[in-house]
Every structure is written in structure tokens, then in C-alpha cells.
N, C-alpha and C positions, 0 to 999 in steps of 0.2 A: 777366393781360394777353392771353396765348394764347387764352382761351375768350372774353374780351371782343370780340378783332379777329373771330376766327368766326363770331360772330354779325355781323358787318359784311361778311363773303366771301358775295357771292350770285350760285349760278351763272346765268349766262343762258341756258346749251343749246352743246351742240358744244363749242367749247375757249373759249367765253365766261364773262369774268366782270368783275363790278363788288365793287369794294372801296371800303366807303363811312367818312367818316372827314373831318378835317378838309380833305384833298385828295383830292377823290373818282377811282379810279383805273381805268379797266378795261382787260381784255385781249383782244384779239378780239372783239372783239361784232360778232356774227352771226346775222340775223333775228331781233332782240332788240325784245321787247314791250313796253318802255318808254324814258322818253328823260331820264333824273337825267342833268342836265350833270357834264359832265369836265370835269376839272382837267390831267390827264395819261390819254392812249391809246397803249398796249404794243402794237406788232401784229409777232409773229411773222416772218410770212412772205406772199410774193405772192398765195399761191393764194387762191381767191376766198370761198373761205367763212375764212377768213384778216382780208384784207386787203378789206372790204366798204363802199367810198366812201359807198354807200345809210344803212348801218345809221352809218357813223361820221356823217353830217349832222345824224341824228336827237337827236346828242347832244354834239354841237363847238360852242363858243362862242368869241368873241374871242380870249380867251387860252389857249384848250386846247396843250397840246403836246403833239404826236407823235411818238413815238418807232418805229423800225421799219430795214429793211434797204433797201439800193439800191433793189434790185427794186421793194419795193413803194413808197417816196416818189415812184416813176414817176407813180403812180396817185393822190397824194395831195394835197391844198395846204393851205395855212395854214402853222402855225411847226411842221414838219416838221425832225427831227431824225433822219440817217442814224447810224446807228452798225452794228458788228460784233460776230463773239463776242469778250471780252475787253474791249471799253469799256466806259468808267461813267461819271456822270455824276453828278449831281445839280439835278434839278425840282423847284420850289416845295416846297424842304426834304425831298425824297423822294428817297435813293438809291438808283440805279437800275442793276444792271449787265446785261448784255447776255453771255448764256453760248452753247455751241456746242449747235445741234437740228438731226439729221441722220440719215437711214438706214443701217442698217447690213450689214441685208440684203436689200436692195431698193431701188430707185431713184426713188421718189418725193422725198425732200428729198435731194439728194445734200448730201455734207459743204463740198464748195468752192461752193456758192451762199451760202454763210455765212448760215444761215436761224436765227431766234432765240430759244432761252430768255430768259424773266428773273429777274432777284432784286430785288424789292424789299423796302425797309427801310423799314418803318411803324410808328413807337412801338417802335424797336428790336428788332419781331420782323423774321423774316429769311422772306419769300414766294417760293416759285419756281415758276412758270409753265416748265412743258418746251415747249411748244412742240408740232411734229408730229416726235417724234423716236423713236428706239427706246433700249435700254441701252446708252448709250456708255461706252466708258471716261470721260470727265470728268467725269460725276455722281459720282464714287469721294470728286470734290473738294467737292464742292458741301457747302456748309453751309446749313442752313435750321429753320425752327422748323416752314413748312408747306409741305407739298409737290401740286404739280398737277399729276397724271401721266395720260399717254393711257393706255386699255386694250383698245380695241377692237382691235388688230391691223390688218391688211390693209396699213394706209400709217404706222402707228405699232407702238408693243408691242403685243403680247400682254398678257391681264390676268398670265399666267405670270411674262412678264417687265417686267411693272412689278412684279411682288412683288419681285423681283433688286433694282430700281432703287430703292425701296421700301428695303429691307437696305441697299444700301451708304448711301442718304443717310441712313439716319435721322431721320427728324425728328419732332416730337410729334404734328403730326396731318398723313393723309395724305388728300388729295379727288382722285375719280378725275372723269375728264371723257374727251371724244372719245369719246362713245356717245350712243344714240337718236337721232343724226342725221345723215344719209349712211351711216355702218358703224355695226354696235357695239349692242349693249340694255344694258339695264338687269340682266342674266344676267351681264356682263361685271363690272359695277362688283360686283355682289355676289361672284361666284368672289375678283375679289382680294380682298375684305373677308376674306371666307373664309379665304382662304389667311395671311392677316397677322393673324388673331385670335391672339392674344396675343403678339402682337410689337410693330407699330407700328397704332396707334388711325385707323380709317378710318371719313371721314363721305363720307355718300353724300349731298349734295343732293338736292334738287329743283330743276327747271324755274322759274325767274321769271319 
């Protein structure tokens, strides 16, 4: 089931991705080169290559729902759904919950703007989307089967320490993202590959 949904996880660039399936799902899409309608859109947080009203147009239909924090439903309309870290829900049979994404050493996402991980549950596996966050302690708690973790540094981890982040969650396969655009290459996603060979199983996309 794990390697079936993977082939369904396509990243878009930067902390973008669609997850296709019978409720097509994406997170972030930002400057994204095509337009597979949604079913449900995840959007982290405000900042603009985040939370991109342009790129969400390109691929919102009547009944899409969106999910996302205060801040950014500022910027948004349609069936806009505010939640926090610690909410959950459930979308057109999609469990969705909403975890804590925040800096730890650095003040790009502070922790009280309450900015957002997810988990979503598709076919019983368990998807989490970090967010723009560094190694917090609540990932310790996080359960998931696949993990989507920043590596670039600067406003998120290090690839160092997503390898940390990486170890405490465990999960079967780890996809790194927040690189090749604005910070970060393709050098980043490989070192964590590197560093996790033979511990936890890293796919490195490609661009869609």
C-alpha cells in the first residue's frame, strides 16, 4: 500500500505537493506547472510562497476545501476552513490533522503564530507534511508511515537536522523538500539521503 500511495505523491517544487488518489490532495502549491483539480488544499502558513492565492486559482473548483491557519484564510475565499496545531477534522473521508510548525532557532515562523504541519490519512497510511519548521520536540510524537521534511536550513532545518527529525519519527519512507527554490539544492536533499542510508529509506523526487 505504502509503495502504491508513492507513486501517487508528486512533488511540485519548494514545499509543494499533490497527492493523487480518489480525493486529490495538495499542500502548498507554489509556482506549480499544472492545474489537476482539488479536492482538499493544506496550506501551512501566510508567507507567500506558502499561501499563493495565483497558484491556488489555477486548481480550486466549486467544492475544493481549504484548510490553513488565521493568517492565511485572510488571503483566501471559498469553503476556507481555519484551524490550529492540534485540530482534526475530516474532508471528503480524508483525515486531516493540523500539528505544531515553528522555529526553534530563529525567528522566521515563531511558535505562537500557530503555523502548520499536517497528517493526513489516505488508504490508512499516515502522510505528514512539516511545514516550514525546524526539530521540535512534538515530532518525538508524530506517527506516520511518510514523512515530508525541509532541509535546506536558513528558515527551516538543516539537512543535519532533519536527519534527527527523520530518527525520532520514524517512518518507512522519508521525501525531503524546501530546496532548489529560494534556499536550499539538490546537495541538501542528497547529504540527508546520505546520512539516513541504512536507517530510514529516502526518496528524493523530482520537479513536476
Amino acid at each position: 500500500m505504502i509503495n502504491t500511495l508513492l507513486q501517487n505523491i508528486h512533488w511540485l517544487g519548494h514545499d509543494g505537493f499533490r497527492v493523487d488518489g480518489n480525493t486529490v490532495i495538495y499542500f502548498d502549491p507554489y509556482q506549480i506547472n499544472q492545474a489537476v483539480p482539488a479536492d482538499i488544499i493544506l496550506i501551512s502558513h501566510e508567507h507567500y510562497d506558502h499561501c499563493s492565492p495565483a497558484d491556488i486559482q489555477k486548481i480550486v473548483k466549486p467544492d475544493t476545501v481549504i484548510i490553513t491557519n488565521k493568517a492565511s484564510a485572510g488571503q483566501l475565499s471559498g469553503d476556507v476552513r481555519i484551524v490550529k496545531p492540534g485540530n482534526s477534522l475530516t474532508v471528503k473521508d480524508i483525515t486531516i490533522e493540523a500539528v505544531p510548525s515553528y522555529n526553534t532557532n530563529k525567528e522566521f515562523h515563531p511558535r505562537e503564530a500557530e503555523m502548520l504541519g499536517f497528517i493526513v490519512t489516505v488508504e490508512g497510511i499516515r502522510v505528514y507534511h512539516a511545514g516550514d519548521t525546524d526539530f521540535i520536540p512534538e515530532m518525538r510524537q508524530i506517527r506516520a508511515d511518510i514523512a515530508l521534511l525541509p532541509v535546506s536550513g536558513t528558515y527551516v532545518m538543516t539537512a543535519d537536522e532533519a536527519v534527527e527529525a527523520a530518527l525520532a519519527i520514524k517512518p518507512v519512507v522519508v521525501i525531503p523538500m524546501h530546496f532548489g527554490c529560494i534556499v536550499g539544492s539538490e546537495q541538501d536533499a542528497k547529504r540527508f539521503a546520505d546520512m539516513l542510508s541504512g536507517k530510514v529509506t529516502v526518496n528524493i523526487l523530482n520537479v513536476e
